[in-house]
C-alpha positions in Angstrom: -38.0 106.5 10.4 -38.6 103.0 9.6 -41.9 101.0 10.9 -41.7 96.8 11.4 -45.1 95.7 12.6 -45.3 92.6 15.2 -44.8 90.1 12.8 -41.0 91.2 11.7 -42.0 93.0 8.8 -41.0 96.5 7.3 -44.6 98.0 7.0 -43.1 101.8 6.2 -40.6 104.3 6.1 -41.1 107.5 5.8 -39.8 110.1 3.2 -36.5 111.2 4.8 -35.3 107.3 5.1 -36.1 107.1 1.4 -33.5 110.1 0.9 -31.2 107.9 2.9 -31.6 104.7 1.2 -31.6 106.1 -2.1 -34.9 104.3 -3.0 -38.6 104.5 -2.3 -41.0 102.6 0.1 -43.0 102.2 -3.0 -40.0 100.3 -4.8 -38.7 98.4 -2.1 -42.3 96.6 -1.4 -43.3 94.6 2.0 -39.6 93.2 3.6 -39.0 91.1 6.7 -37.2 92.7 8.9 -34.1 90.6 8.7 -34.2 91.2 4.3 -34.1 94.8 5.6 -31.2 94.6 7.4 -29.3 92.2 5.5 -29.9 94.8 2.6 -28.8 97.6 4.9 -25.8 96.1 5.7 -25.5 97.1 9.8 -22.2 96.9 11.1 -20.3 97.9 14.3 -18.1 100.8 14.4 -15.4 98.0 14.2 -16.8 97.1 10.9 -17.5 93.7 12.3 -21.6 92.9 11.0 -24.1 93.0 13.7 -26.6 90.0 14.2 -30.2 91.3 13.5 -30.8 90.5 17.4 -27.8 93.1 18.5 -29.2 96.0 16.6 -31.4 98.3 18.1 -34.5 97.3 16.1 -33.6 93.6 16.9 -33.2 94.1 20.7 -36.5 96.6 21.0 -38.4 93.6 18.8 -36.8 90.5 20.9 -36.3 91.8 24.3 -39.5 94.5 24.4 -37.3 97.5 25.5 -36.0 100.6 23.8 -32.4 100.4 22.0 -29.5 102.9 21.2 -26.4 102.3 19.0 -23.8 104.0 17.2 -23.2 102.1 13.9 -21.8 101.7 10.4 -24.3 101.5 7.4 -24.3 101.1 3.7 -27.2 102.0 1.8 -28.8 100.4 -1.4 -26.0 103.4 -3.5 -22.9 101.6 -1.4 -22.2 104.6 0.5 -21.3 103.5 3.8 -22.5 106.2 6.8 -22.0 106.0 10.8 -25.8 106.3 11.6 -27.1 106.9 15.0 -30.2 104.5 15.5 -32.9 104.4 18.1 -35.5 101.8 18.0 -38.8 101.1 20.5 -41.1 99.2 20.7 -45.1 100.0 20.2 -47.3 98.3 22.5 -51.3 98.6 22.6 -53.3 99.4 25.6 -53.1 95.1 26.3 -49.9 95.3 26.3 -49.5 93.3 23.6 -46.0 94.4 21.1 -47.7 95.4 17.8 -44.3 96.3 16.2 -41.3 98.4 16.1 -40.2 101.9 15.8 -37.0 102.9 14.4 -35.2 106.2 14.0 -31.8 106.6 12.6 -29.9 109.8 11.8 -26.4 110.5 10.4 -23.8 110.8 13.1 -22.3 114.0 13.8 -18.6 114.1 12.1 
């Protein structure tokens, strides 16, 4: 589970995404959310690279609605992994967007 707060920044992930990145919250300090994913490496099951805004933590931070995807990964280790991601947004009681919730998990073989 990774955490971006409302300004596009990677605020924390929790243990299980450090297993999967190889590397700990601790070590990889406050990101944006674009040095994340450039770091991550998101592609398309075609292999072709996503833009940030056609992932699903892009679309549920631009367009303010929850996001699914099937999609190639490689971690900080080079490892590439088909990752199923789901990302939503977090809103407060004024409606306001105060970030971005994202959950990925390796896809089933």
């Amino acid at each position: 589970m990774f955490l971006i707060d409302a300004e596009g920044t990677l605020v924390y992930c929790n243990e299980a995404a450090e297993l999967m990145l190889g590397r700990p919250f601790s070590e990889m300090g406050s990101l944006t959310a674009n040095e994340f994913g450039t770091m991550l490496q998101l592609k398309g099951l075609d292999g072709e690279p996503l833009r940030r805004r056609d992932t699903p933590p892009g679309r549920a931070f631009i367009q303010r609605q929850p996001a699914h995807k099937t999609l190639l990964v490689t971690l900080l280790d080079g490892a590439n992994r088909e990752v199923e991601c789901t990302a939503y947004p977090l809103f407060g009681r004024d409606q306001e967007m105060h970030g971005v919730l994202s959950v990925f998990w390796e896809a089933a073989p």
